[in-house]
C-alpha positions as CSV (number, residue, x, y, z in Angstrom):
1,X,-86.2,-103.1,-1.4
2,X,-82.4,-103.9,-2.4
3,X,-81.1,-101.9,-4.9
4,X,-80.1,-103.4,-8.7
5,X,-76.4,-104.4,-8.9
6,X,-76.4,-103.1,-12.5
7,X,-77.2,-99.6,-14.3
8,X,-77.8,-98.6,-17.8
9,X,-76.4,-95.6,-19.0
10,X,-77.5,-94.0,-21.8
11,X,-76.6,-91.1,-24.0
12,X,-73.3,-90.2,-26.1
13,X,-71.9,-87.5,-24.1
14,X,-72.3,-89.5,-20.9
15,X,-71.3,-92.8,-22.1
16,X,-67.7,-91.1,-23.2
17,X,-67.6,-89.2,-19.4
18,X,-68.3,-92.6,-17.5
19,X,-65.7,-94.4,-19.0
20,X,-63.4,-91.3,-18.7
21,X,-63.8,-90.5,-15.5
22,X,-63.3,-94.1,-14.2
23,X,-65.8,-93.9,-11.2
24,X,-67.4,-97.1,-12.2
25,X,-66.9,-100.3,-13.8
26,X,-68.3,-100.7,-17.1
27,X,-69.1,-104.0,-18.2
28,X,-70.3,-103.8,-21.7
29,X,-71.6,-101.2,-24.2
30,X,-74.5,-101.9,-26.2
31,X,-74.6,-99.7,-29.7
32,X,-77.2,-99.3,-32.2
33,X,-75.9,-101.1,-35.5
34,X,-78.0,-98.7,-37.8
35,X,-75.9,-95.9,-36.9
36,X,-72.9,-97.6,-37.0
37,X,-71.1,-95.2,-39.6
38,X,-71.8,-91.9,-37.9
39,X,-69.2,-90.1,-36.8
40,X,-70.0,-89.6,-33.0
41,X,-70.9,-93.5,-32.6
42,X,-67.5,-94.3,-34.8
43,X,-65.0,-92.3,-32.5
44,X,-67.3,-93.9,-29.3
45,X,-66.9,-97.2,-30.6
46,X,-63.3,-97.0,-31.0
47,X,-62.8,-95.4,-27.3
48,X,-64.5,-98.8,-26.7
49,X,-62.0,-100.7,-28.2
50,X,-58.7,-98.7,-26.4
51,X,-60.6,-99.4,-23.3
52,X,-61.1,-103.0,-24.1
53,X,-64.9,-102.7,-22.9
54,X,-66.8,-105.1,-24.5
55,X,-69.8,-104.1,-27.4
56,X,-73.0,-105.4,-28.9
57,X,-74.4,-104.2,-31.9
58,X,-77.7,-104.8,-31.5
59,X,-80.9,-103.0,-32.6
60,X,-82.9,-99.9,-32.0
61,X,-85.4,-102.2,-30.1
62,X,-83.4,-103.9,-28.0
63,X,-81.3,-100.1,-27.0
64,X,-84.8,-98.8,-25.7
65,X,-85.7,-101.9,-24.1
66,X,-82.1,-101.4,-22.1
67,X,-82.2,-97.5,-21.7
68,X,-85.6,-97.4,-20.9
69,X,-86.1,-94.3,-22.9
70,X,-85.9,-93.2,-26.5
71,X,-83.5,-90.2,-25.5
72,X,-80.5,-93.1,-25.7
73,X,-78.3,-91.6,-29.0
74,X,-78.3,-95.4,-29.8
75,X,-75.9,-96.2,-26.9
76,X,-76.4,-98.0,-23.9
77,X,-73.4,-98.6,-21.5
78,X,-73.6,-101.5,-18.7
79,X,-72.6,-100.4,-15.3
80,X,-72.0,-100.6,-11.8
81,X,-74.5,-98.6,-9.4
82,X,-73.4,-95.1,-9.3
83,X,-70.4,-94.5,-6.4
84,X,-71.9,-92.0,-3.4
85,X,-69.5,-90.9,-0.8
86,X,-69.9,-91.0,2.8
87,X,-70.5,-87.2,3.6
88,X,-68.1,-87.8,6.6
89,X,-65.6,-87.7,3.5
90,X,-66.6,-84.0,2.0
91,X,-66.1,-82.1,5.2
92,X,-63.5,-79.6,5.0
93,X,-63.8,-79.2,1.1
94,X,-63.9,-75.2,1.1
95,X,-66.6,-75.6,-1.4
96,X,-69.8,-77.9,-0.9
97,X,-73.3,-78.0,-2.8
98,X,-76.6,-79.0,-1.0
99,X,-79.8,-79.9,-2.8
100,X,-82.6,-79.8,-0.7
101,X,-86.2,-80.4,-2.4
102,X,-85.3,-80.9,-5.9
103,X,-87.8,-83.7,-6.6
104,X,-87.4,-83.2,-10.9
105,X,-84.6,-85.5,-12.0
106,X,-84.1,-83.1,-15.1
107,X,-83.6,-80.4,-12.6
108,X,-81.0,-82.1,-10.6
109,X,-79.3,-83.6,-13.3
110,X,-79.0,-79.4,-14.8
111,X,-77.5,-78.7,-11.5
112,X,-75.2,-81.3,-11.2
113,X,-73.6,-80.3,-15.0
114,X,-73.2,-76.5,-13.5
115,X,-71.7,-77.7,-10.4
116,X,-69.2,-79.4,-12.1
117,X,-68.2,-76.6,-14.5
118,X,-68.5,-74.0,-11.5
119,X,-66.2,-76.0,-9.2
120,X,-68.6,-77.5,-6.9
121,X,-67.4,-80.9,-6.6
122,X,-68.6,-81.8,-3.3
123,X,-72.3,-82.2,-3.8
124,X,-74.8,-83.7,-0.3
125,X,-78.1,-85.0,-1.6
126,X,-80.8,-84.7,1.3
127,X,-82.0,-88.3,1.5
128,X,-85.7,-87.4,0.9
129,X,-87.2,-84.6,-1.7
130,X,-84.4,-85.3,-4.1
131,X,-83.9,-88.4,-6.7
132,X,-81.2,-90.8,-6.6
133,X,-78.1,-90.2,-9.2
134,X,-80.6,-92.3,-12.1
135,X,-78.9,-92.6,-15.5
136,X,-82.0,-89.8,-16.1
137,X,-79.6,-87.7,-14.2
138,X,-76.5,-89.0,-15.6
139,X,-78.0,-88.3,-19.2
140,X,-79.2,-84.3,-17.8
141,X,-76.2,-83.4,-17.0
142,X,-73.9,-84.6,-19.5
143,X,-72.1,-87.0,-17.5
144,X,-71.1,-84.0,-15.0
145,X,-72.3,-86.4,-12.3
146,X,-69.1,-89.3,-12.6
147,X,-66.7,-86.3,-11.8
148,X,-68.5,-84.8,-9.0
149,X,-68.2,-86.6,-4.8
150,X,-71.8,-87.1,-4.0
151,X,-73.0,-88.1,-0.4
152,X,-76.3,-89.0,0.4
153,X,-77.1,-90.1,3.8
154,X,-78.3,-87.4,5.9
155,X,-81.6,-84.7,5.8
156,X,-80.9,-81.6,4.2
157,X,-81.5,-80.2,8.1
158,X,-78.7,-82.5,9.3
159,X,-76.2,-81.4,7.0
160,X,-76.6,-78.3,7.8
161,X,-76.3,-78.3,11.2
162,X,-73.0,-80.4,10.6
163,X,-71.7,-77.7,8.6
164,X,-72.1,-75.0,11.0
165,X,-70.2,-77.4,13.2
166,X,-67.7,-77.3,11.1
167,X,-67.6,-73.8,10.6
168,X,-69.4,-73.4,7.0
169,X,-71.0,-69.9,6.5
170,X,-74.5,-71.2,5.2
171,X,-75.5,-69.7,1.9
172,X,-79.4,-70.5,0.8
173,X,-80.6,-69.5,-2.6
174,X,-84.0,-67.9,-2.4
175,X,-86.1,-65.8,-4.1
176,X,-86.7,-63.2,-1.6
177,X,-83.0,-63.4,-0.2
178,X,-82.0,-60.6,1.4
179,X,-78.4,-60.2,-0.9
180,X,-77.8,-59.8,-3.8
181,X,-75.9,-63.6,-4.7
182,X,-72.9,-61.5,-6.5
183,X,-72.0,-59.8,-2.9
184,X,-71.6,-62.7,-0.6
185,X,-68.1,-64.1,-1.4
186,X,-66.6,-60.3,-0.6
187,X,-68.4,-61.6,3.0
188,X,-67.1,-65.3,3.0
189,X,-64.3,-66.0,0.8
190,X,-63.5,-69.1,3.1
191,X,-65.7,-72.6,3.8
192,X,-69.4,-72.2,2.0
193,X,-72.3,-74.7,1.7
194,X,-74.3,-73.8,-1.0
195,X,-78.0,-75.0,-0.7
196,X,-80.8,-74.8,-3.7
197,X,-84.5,-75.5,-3.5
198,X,-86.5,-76.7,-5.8
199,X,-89.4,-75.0,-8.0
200,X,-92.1,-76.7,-5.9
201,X,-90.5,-76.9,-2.3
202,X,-87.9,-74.3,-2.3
203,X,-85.0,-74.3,0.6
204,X,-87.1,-75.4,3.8
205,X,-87.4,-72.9,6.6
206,X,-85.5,-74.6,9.5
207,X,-82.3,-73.8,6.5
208,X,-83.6,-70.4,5.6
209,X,-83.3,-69.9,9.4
210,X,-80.0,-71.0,9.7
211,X,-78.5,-69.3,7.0
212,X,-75.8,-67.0,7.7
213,X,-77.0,-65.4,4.1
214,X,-80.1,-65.8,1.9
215,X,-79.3,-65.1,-1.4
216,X,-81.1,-63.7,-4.2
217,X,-80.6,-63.5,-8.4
218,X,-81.8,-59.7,-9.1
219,X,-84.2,-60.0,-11.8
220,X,-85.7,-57.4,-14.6
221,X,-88.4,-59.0,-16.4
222,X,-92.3,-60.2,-15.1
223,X,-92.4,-63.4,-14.2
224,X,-92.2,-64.2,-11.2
225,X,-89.1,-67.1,-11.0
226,X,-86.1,-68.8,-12.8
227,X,-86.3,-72.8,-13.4
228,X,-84.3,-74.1,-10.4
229,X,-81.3,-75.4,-12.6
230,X,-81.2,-72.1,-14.6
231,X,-81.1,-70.2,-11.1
232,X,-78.5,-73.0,-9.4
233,X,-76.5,-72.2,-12.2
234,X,-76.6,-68.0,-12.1
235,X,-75.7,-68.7,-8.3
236,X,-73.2,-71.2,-8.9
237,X,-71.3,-69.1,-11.4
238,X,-71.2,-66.0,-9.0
239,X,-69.8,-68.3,-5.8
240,X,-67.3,-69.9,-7.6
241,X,-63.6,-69.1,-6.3
């Protein structure tokens, strides 16, 4: 089935991110009318306006309708499909990010926002077991995902055996790693590929089995895991450079 030529972004925080970071064209903002006077929507409205992007005041109704969600902020913004890269493009980035069965969108879209503060700008989606970049994403992570190089086109196994091609030291994130997550980069300062699992499906064995290093988060307390974007984030703050 052929993808839509159009997306709907939705959300404050990444409405102002997509039009700042200038990935994608943006056509037309739709803005809730009832809350025209509020601050936020005010200083939105007038980015608008030095961007000469077209709006709409419409009403709450019609936002929803667009948004397809009532977690919109009363702002909509028209745009194209999100950009991917080719992942032929990321090699040789010192510094990549693999997801590989994250199937929550919420999840991916909370990784995505720490991988852009952390410095993981280079991000490979495996093409099955994780979502596409859906505004649901966009929205999660804050906008994170317009500043960040995303390729998806390969399995998660694929990339992985291109990295090691490429001479990447292979870092999985796993709960029964066998280091400690705040030791490795004293191993591998250099090229990494970071890979995260999900909550369901964690970091699939033919990976774990591959991996120059599994990684773990020490923990104190009594249950048993971290949420997979809480843990991404623990392990992308430690592997930073």
């Amino acid at each position: 089935m052929a993808k839509p030529g159009r997306e709907y972004i939705y959300g404050i925080n990444p409405a102002f991110e997509t039009i700042r970071a200038g990935k994608r064209h943006v056509y037309e903002a739709c803005l809730n009318r009832s809350a025209s006077r509020q601050p936020r929507m005010r200083k939105l409205a007038g980015y608008l306006k030095r961007m000469n992007i077209p709006i709409q005041w419409v009403d709450k109704g019609r936002i929803i309708e667009l948004a397809s969600s009532k977690d919109h902020q009363g702002v909509v913004l028209k745009t194209k499909p999100y950009p991917y890269h080719a992942s032929g493009d990321l090699w040789g980035r010192p510094r990549l990010l693999l997801l590989d069965n994250v199937e929550d969108p919420h999840n991916v879209g909370g990784i995505l926002r720490s991988a852009e503060i952390f410095g993981f700008h280079s991000v490979l989606l495996s093409l099955k077991g994780v979502p596409e970049i859906y505004p649901s994403v966009v929205k999660v992570s804050a906008g994170a995902t317009e500043f960040l190089d995303i390729a998806k086109d390969a399995s998660a196994n694929e990339y992985v055996k291109t990295a090691k091609e490429k001479g990447y030291k292979i870092i999985a994130l796993d709960a029964h790693g066998e280091i400690d997550v705040r030791k490795i980069l004293q191993k591998c300062p250099d090229k990494i590929l970071v890979v995260i699992g999900g909550e369901d499906r964690s970091v699939g064995q033919y990976i774990l089995n591959q991996a120059d290093f599994t990684a773990a988060i020490p923990q104190s307390g009594r249950i048993n895991s971290l949420n997979a974007s809480v843990a991404a984030g623990i392990a992308l703050f430690a592997l930073q450079g």
